[in-house]
N, CA, C and O atoms as a GROMACS GRO file, in nm:
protein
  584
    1UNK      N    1  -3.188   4.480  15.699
    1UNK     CA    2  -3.274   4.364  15.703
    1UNK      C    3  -3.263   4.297  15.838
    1UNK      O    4  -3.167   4.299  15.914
    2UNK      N    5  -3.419   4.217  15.859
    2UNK     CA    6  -3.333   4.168  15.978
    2UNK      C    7  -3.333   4.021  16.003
    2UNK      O    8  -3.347   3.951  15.903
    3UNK      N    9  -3.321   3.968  16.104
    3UNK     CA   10  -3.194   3.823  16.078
    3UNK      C   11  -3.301   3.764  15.998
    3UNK      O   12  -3.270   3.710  15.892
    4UNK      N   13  -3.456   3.769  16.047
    4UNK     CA   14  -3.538   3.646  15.986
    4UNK      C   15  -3.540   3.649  15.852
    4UNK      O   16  -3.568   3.540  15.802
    5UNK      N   17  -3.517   3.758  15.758
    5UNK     CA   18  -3.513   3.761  15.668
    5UNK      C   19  -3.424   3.707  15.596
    5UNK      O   20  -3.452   3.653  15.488
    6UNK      N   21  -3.270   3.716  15.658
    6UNK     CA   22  -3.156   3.659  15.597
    6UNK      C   23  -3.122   3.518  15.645
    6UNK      O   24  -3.020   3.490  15.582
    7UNK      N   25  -3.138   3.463  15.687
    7UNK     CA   26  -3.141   3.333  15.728
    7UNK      C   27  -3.221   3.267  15.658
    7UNK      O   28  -3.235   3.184  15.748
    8UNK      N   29  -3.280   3.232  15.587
    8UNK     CA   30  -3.371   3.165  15.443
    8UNK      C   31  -3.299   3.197  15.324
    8UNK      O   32  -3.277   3.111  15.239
    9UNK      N   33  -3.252   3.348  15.308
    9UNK     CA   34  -3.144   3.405  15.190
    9UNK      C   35  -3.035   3.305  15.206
    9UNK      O   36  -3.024   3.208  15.131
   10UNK      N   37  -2.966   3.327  15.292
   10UNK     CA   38  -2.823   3.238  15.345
   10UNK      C   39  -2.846   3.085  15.308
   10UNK      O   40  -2.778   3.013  15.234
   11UNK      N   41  -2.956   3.056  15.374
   11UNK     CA   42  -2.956   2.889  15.358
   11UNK      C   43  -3.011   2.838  15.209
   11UNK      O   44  -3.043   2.720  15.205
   12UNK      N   45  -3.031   2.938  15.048
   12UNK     CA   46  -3.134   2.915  14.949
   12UNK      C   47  -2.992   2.952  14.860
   12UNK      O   48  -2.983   2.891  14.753
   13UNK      N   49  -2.882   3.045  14.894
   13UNK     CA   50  -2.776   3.063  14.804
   13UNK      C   51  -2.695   2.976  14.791
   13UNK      O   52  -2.636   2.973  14.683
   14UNK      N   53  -2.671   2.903  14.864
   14UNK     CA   54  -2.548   2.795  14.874
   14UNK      C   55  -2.614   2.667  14.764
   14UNK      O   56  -2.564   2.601  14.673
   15UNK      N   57  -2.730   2.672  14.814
   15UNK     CA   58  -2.821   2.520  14.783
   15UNK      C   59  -2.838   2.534  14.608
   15UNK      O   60  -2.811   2.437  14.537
   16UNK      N   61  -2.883   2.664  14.548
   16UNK     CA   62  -2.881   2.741  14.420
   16UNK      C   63  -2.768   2.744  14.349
   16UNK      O   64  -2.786   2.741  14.227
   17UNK      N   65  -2.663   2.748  14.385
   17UNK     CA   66  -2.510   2.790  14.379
   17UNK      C   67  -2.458   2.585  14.297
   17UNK      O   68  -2.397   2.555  14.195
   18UNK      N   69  -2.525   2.490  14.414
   18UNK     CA   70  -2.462   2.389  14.406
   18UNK      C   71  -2.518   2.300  14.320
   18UNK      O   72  -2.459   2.196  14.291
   19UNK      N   73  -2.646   2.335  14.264
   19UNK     CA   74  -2.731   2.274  14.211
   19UNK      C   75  -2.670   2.322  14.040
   19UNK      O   76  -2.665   2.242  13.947
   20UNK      N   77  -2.637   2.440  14.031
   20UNK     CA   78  -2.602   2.480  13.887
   20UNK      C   79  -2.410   2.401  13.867
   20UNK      O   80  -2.367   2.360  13.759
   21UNK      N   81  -2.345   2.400  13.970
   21UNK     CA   82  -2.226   2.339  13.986
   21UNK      C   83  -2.216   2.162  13.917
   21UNK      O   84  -2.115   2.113  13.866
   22UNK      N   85  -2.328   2.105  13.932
   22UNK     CA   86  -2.342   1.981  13.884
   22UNK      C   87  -2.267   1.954  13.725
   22UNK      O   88  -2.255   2.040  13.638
   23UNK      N   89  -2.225   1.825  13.717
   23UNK     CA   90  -2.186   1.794  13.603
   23UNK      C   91  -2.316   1.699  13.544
   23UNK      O   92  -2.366   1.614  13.619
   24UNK      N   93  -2.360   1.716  13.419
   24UNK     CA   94  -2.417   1.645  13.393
   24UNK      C   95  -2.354   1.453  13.344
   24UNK      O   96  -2.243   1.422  13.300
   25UNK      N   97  -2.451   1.377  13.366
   25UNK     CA   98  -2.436   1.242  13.449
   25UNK      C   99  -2.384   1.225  13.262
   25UNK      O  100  -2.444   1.274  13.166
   26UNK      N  101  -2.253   1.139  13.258
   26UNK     CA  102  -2.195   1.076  13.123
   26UNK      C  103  -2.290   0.981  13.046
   26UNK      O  104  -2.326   0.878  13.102
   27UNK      N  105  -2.323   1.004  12.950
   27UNK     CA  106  -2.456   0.898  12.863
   27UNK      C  107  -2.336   0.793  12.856
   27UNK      O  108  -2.217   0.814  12.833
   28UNK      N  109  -2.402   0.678  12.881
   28UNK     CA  110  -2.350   0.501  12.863
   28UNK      C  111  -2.330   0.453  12.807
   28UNK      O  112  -2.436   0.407  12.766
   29UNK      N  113  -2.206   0.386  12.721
   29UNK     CA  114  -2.106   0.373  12.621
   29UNK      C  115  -2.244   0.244  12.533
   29UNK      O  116  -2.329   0.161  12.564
   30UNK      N  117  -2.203   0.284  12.458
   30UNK     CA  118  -2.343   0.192  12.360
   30UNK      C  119  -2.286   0.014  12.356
   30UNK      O  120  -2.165   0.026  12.338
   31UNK      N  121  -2.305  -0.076  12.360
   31UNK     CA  122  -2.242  -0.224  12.355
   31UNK      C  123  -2.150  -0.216  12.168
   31UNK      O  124  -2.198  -0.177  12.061
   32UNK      N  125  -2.023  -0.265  12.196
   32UNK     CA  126  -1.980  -0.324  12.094
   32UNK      C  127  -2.090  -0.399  11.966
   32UNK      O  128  -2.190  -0.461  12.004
   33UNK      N  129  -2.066  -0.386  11.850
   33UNK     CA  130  -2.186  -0.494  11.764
   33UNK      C  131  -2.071  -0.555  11.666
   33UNK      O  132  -1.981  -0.498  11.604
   34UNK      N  133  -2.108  -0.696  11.674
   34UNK     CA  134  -1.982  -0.773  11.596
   34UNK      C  135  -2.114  -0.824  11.486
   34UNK      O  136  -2.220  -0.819  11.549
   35UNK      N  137  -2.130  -0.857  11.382
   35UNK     CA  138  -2.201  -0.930  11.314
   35UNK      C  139  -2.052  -0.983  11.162
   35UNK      O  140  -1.959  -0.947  11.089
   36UNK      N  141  -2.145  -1.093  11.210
   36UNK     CA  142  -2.079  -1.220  11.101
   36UNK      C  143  -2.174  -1.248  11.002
   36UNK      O  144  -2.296  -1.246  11.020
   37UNK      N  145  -2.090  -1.288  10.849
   37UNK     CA  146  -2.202  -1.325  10.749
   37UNK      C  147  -2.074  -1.432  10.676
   37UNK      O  148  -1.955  -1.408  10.662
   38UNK      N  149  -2.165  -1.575  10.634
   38UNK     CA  150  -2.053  -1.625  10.570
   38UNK      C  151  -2.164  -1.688  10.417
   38UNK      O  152  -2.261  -1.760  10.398
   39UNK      N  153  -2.042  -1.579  10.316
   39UNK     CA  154  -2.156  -1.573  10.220
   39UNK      C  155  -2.150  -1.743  10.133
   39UNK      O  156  -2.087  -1.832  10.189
   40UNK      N  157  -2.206  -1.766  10.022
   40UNK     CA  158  -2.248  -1.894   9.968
   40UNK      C  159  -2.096  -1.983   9.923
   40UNK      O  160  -2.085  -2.104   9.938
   41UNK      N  161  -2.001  -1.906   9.873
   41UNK     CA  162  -1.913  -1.912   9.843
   41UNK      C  163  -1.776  -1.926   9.963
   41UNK      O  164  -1.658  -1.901   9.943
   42UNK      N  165  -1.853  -1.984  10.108
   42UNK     CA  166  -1.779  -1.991  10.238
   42UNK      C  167  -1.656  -1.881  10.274
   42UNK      O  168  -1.561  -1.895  10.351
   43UNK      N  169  -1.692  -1.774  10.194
   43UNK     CA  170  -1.621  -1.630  10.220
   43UNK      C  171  -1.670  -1.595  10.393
   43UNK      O  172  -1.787  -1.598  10.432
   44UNK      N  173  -1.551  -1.562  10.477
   44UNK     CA  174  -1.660  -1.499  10.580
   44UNK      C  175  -1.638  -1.408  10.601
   44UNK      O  176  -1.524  -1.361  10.595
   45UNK      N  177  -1.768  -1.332  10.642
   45UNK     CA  178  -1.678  -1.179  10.616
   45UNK      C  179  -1.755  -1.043  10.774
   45UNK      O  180  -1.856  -1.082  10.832
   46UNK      N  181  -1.726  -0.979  10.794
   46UNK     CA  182  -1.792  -0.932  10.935
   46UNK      C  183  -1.805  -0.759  10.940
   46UNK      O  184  -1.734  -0.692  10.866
   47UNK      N  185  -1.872  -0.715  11.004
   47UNK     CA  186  -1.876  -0.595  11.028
   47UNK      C  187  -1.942  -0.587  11.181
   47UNK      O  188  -2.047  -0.626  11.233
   48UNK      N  189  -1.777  -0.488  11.243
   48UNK     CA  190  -1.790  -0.464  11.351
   48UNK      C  191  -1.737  -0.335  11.390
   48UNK      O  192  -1.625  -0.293  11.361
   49UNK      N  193  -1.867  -0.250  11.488
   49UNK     CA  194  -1.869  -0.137  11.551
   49UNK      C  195  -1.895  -0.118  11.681
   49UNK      O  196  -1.983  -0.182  11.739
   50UNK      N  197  -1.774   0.035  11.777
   50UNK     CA  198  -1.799   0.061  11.868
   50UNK      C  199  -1.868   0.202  11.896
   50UNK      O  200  -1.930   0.250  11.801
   51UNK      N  201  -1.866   0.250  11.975
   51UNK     CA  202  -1.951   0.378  11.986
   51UNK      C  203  -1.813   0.434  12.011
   51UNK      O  204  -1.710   0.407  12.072
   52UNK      N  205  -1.878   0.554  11.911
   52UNK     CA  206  -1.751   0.677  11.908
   52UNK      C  207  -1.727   0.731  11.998
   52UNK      O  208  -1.824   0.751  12.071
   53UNK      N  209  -1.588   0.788  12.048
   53UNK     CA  210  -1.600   0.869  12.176
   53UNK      C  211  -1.565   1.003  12.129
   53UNK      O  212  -1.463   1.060  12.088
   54UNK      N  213  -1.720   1.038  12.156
   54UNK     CA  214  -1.748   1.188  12.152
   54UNK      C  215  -1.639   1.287  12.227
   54UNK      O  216  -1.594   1.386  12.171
   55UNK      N  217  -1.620   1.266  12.299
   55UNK     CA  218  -1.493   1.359  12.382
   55UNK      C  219  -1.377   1.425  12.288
   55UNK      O  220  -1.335   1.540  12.291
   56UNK      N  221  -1.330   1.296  12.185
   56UNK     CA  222  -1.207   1.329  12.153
   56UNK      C  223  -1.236   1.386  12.022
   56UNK      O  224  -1.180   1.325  11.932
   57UNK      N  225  -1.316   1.498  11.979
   57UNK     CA  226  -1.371   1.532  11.845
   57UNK      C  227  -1.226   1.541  11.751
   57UNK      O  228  -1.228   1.492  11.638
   58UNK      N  229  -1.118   1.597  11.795
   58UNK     CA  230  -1.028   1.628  11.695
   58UNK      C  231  -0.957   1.486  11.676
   58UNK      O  232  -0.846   1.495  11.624
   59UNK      N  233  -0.997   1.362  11.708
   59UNK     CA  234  -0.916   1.267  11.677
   59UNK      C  235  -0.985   1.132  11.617
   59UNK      O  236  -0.948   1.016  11.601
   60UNK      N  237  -1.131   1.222  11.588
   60UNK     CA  238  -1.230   1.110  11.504
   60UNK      C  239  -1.145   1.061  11.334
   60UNK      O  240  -1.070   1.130  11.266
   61UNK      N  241  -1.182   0.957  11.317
   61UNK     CA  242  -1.102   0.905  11.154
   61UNK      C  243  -1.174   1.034  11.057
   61UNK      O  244  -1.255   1.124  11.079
   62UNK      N  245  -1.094   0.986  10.936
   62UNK     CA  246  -1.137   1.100  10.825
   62UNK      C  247  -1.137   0.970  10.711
   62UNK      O  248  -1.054   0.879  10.706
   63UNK      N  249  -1.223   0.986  10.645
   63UNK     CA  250  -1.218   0.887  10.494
   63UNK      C  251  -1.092   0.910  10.408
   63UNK      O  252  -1.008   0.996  10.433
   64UNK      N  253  -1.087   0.834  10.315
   64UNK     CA  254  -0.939   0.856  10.249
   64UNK      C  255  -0.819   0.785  10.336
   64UNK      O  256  -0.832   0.707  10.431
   65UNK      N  257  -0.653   0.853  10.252
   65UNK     CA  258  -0.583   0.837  10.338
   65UNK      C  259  -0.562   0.667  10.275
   65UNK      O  260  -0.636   0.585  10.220
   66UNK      N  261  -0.420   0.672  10.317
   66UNK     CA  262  -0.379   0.519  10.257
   66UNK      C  263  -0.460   0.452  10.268
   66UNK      O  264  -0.493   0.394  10.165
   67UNK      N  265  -0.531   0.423  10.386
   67UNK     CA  266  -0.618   0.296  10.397
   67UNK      C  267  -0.582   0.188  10.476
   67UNK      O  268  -0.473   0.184  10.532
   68UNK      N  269  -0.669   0.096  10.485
   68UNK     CA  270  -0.579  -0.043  10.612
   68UNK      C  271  -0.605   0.062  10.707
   68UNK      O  272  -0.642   0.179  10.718
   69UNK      N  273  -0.555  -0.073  10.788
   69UNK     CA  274  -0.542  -0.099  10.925
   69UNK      C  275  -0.371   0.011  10.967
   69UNK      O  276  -0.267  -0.003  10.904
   70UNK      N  277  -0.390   0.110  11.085
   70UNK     CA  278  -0.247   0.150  11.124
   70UNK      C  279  -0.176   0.040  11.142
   70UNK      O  280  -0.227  -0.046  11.213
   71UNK      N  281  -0.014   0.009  11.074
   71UNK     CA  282   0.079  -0.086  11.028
   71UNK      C  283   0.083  -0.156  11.193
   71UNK      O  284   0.108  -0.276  11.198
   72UNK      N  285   0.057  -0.073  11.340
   72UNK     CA  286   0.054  -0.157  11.478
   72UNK      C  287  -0.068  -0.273  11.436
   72UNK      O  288  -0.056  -0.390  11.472
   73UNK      N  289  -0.125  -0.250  11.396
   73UNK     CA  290  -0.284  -0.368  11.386
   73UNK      C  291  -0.262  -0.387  11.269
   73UNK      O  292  -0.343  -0.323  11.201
   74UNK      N  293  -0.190  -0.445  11.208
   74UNK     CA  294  -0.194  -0.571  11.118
   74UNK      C  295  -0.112  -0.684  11.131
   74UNK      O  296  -0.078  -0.750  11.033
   75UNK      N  297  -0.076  -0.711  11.252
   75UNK     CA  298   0.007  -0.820  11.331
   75UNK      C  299  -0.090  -0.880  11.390
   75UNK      O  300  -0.044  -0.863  11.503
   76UNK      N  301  -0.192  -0.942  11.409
   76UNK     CA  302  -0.295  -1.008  11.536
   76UNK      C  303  -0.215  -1.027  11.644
   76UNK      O  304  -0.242  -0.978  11.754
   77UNK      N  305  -0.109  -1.101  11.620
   77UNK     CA  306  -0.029  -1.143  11.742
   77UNK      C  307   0.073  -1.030  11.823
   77UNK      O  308   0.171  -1.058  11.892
   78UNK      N  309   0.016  -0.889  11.791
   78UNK     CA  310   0.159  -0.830  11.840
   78UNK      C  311   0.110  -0.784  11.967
   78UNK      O  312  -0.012  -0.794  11.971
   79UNK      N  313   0.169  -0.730  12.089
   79UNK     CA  314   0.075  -0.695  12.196
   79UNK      C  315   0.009  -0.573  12.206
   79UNK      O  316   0.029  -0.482  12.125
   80UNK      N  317  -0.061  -0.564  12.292
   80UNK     CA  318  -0.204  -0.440  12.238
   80UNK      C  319  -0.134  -0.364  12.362
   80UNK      O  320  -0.050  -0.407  12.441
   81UNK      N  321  -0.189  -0.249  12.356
   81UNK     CA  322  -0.133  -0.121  12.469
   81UNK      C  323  -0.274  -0.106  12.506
   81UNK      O  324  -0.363  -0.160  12.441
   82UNK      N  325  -0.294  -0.044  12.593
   82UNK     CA  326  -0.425   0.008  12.634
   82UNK      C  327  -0.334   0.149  12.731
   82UNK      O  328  -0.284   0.140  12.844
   83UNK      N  329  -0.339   0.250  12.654
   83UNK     CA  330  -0.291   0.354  12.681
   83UNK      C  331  -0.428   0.431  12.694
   83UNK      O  332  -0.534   0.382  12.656
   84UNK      N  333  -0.417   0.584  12.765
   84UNK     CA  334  -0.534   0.632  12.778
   84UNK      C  335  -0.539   0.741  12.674
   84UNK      O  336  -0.640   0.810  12.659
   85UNK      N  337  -0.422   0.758  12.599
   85UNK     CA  338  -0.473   0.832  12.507
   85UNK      C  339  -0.492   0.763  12.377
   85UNK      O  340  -0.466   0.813  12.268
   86UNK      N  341  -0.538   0.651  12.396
   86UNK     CA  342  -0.541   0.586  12.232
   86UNK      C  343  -0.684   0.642  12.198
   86UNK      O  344  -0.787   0.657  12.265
   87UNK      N  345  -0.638   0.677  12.019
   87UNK     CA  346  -0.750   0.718  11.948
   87UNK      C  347  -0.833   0.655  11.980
   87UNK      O  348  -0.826   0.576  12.074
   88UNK      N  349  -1.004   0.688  11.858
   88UNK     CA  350  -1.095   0.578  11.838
   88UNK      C  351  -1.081   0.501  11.744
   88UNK      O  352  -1.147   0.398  11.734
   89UNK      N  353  -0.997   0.539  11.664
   89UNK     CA  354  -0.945   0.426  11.528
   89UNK      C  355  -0.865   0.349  11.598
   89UNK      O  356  -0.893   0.239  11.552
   90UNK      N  357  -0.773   0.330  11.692
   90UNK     CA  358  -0.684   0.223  11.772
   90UNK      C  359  -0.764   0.129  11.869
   90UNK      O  360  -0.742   0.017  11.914
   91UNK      N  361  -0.872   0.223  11.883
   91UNK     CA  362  -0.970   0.157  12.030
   91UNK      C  363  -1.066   0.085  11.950
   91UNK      O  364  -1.074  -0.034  11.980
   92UNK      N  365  -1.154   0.131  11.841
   92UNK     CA  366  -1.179   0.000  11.721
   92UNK      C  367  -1.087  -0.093  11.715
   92UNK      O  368  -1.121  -0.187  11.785
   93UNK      N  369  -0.968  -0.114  11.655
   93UNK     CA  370  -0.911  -0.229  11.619
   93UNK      C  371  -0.877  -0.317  11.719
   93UNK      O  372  -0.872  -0.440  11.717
   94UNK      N  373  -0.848  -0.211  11.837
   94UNK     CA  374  -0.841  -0.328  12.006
   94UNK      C  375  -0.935  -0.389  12.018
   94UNK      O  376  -0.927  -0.511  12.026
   95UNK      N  377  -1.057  -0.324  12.023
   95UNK     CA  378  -1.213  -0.384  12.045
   95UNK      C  379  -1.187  -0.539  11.949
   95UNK      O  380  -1.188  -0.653  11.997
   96UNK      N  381  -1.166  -0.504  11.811
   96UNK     CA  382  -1.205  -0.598  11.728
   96UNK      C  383  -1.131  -0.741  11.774
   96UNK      O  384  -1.188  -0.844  11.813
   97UNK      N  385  -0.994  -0.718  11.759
   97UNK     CA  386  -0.882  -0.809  11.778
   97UNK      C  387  -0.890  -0.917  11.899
   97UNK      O  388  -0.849  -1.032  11.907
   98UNK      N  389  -0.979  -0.811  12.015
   98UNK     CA  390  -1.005  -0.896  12.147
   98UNK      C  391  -1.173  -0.997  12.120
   98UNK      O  392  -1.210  -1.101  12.173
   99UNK      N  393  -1.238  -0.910  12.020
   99UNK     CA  394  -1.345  -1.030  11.968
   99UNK      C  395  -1.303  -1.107  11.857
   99UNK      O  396  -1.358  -1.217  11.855
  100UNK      N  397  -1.245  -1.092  11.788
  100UNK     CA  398  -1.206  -1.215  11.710
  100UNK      C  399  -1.142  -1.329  11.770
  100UNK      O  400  -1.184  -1.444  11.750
  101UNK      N  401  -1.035  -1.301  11.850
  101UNK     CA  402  -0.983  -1.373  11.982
  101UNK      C  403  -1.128  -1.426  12.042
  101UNK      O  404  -1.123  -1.548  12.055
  102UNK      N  405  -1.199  -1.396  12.065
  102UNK     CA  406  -1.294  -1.436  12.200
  102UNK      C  407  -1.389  -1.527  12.098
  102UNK      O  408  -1.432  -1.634  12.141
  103UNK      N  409  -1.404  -1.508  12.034
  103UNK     CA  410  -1.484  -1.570  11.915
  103UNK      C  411  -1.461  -1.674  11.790
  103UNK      O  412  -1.544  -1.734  11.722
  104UNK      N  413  -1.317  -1.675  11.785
  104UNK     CA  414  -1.222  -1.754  11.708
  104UNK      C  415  -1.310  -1.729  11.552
  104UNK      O  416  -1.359  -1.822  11.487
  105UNK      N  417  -1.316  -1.609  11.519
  105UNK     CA  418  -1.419  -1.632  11.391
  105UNK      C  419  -1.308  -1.596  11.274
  105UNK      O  420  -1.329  -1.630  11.158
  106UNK      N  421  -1.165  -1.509  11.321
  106UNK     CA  422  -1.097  -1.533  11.160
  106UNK      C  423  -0.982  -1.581  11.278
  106UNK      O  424  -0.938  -1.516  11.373
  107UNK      N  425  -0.951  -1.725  11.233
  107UNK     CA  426  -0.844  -1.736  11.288
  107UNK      C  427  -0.694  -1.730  11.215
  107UNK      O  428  -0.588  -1.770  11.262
  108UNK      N  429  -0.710  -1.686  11.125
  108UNK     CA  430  -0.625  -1.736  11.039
  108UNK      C  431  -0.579  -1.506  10.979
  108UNK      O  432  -0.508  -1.459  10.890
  109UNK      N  433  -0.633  -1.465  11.043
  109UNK     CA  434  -0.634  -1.299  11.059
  109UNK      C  435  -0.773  -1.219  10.946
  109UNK      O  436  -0.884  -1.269  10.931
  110UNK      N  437  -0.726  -1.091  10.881
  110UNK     CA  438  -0.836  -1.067  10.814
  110UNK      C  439  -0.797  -0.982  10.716
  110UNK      O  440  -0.675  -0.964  10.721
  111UNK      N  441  -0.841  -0.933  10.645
  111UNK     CA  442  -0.863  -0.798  10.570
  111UNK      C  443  -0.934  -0.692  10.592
  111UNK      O  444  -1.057  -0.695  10.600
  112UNK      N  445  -0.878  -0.611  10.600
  112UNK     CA  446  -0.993  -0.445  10.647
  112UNK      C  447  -1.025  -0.429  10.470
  112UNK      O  448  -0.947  -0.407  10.377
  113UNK      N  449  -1.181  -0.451  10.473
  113UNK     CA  450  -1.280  -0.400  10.328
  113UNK      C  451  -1.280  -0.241  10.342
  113UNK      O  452  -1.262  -0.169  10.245
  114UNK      N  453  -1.298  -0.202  10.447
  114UNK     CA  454  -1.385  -0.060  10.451
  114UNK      C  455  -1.348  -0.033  10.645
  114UNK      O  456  -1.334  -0.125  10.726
  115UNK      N  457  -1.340   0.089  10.673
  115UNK     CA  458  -1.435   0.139  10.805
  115UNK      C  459  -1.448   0.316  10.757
  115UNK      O  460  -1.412   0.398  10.672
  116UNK      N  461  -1.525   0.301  10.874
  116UNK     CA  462  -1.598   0.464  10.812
  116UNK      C  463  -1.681   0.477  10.957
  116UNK      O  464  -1.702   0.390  11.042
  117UNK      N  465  -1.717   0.609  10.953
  117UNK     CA  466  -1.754   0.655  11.113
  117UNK      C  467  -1.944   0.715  11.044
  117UNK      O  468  -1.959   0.772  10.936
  118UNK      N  469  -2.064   0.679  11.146
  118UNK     CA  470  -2.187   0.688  11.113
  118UNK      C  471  -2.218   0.659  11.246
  118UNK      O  472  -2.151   0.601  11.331
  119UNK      N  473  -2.374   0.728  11.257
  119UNK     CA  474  -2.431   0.776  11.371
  119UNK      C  475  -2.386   0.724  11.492
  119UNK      O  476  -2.430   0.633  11.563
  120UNK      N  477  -2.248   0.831  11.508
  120UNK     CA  478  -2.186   0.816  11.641
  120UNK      C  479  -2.139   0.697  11.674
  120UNK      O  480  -2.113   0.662  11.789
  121UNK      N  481  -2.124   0.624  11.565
  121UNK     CA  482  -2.024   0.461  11.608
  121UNK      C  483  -1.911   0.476  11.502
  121UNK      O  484  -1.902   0.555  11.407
  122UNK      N  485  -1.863   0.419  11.528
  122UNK     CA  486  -1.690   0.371  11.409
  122UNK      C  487  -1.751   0.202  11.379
  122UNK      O  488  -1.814   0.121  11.446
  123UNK      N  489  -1.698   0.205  11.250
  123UNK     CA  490  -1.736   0.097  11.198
  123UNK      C  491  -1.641   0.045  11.133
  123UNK      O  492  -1.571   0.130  11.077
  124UNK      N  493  -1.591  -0.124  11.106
  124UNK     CA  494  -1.493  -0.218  11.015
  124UNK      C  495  -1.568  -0.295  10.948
  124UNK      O  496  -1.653  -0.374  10.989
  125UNK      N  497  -1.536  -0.271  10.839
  125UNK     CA  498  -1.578  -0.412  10.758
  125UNK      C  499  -1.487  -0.497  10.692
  125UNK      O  500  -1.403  -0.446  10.618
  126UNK      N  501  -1.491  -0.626  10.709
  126UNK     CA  502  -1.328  -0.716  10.720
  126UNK      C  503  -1.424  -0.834  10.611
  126UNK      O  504  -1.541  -0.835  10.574
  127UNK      N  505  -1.312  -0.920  10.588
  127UNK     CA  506  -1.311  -1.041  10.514
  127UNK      C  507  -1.243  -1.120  10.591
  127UNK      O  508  -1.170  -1.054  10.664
  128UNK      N  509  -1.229  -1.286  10.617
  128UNK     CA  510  -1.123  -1.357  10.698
  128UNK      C  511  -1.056  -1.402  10.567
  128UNK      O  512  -1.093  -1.412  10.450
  129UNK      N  513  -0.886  -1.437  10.669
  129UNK     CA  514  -0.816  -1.507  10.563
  129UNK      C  515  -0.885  -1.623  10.526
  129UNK      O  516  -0.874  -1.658  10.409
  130UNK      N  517  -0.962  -1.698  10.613
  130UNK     CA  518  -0.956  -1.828  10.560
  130UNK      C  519  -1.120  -1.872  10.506
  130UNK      O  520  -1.205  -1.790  10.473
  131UNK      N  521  -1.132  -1.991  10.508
  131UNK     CA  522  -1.278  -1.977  10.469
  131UNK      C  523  -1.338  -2.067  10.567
  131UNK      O  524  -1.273  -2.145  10.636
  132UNK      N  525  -1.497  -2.052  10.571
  132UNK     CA  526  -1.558  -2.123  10.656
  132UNK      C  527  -1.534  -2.247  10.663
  132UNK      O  528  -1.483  -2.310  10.571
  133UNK      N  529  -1.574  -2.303  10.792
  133UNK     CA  530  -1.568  -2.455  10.839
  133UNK      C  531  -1.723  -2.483  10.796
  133UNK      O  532  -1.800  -2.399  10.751
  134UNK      N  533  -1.755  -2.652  10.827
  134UNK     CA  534  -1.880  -2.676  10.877
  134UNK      C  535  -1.890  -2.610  11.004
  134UNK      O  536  -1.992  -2.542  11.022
  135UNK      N  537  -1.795  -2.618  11.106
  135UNK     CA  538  -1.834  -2.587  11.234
  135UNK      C  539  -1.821  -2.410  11.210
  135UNK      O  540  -1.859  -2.342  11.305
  136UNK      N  541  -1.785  -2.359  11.124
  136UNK     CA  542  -1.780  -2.188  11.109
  136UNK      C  543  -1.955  -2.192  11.081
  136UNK      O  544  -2.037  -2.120  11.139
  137UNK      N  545  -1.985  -2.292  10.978
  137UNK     CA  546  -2.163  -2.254  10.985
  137UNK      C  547  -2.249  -2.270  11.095
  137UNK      O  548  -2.340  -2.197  11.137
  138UNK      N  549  -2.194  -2.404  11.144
  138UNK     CA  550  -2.270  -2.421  11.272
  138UNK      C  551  -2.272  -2.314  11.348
  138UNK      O  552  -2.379  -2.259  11.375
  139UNK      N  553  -2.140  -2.266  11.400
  139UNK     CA  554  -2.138  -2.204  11.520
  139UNK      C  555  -2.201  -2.004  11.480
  139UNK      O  556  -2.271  -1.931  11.550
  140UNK      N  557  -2.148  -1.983  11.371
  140UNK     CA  558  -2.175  -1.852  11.290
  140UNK      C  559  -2.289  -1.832  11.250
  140UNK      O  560  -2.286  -1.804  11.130
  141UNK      N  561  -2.398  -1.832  11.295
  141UNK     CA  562  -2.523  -1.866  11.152
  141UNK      C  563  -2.537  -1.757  11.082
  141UNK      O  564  -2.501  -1.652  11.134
  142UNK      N  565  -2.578  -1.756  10.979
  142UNK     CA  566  -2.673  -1.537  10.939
  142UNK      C  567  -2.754  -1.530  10.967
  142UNK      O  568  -2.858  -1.590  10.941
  143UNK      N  569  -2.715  -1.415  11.060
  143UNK     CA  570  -2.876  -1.363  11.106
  143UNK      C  571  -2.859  -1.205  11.002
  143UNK      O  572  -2.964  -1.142  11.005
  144UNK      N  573  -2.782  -1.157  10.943
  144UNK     CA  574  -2.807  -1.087  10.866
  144UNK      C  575  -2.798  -1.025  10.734
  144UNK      O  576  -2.698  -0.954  10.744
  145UNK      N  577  -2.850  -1.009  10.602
  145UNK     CA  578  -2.830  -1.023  10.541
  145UNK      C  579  -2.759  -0.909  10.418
  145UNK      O  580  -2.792  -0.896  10.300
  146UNK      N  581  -2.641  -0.829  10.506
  146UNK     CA  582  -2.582  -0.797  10.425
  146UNK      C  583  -2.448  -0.814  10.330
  146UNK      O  584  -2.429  -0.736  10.236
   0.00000   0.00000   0.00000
C-alpha cells in the first residue's frame, strides 16, 4: 500500500479504538422522598425512600428476616459511620436519621412499620414515638393521603 492510503487507516484506528473504550456516563442518583402524614388520631407516621444502588446487586435487602431496624440504627443518638462499603439498608437508615434530624419530625425516635425495596428505590415506613403538636400540623401538613 502506499503511504496515502495508510495515513487515513492510521489516523481512523486509534479514533475507533477510543470511542468503543468509553464508559458509559453514571445515570443520577434519584432525590431522597421523605413524606409525612399525621393521621386524625395525631399518630404521625412517614414513609421515606432512597434510590437503590444498583451496583451492589448482592447486597440489596430481602423481605423477611427478624425485622427492625439493624440493632446499630435503633439508637438515634449513636454516631453514624459513613464507610464506603455500607449497604443500601444502612445507607437508608443514614439517609433517614439525617432527615429526621433536619426536620425535627419524630423527635422523640420512631418505629420501623415496614421497608421493602420497589422500582429501584428502598423504602421505610415508620410511626413516631410521640404524637403530633399543633406546631407538628402547622409545620407537617398532608399532602398525601396514604
Amino acid at each position: 500500500m502506499t503511504m496515502k492510503k495508510l495515513l487515513p487507516l492510521t489516523l481512523l484506528v486509534p479514533i475507533v479504538l477510543s470511542a468503543c473504550a468509553g464508559k458509559p456516563k453514571p445515570q443520577p442518583k434519584e432525590p431522597d422522598m421523605f413524606a409525612t402524614n399525621i393521621k386524625d388520631t395525631n399518630r404521625k407516621v412517614f414513609n421515606f425512600s432512597i434510590s437503590a444502588n444498583q451496583d451492589k446487586g448482592d447486597n440489596k435487602p430481602e423481605r423477611g428476616g427478624a425485622g427492625g431496624p439493624p440493632p446499630e440504627h435503633r439508637n438515634k443518638n449513636q454516631a453514624k459511620s459513613d464507610t464506603p462499603n455500607e449497604s443500601p439498608l444502612d445507607e437508608l437508615f443514614t439517609h433517614l436519621e439525617t432527615k429526621l434530624s433536619d426536620t425535627g419530625y419524630c423527635r422523640e425516635g420512631y418505629i420501623e412499620i415496614d421497608t421493602y425495596e420497589s422500582s429501584g428505590r428502598l423504602h421505610i415506613l415508620g410511626a413516631c414515638n410521640e404524637v403530633a403538636t399543633p406546631e407538628d400540623k402547622r409545620q407537617f401538613a398532608n399532602n398525601y393521603g396514604y
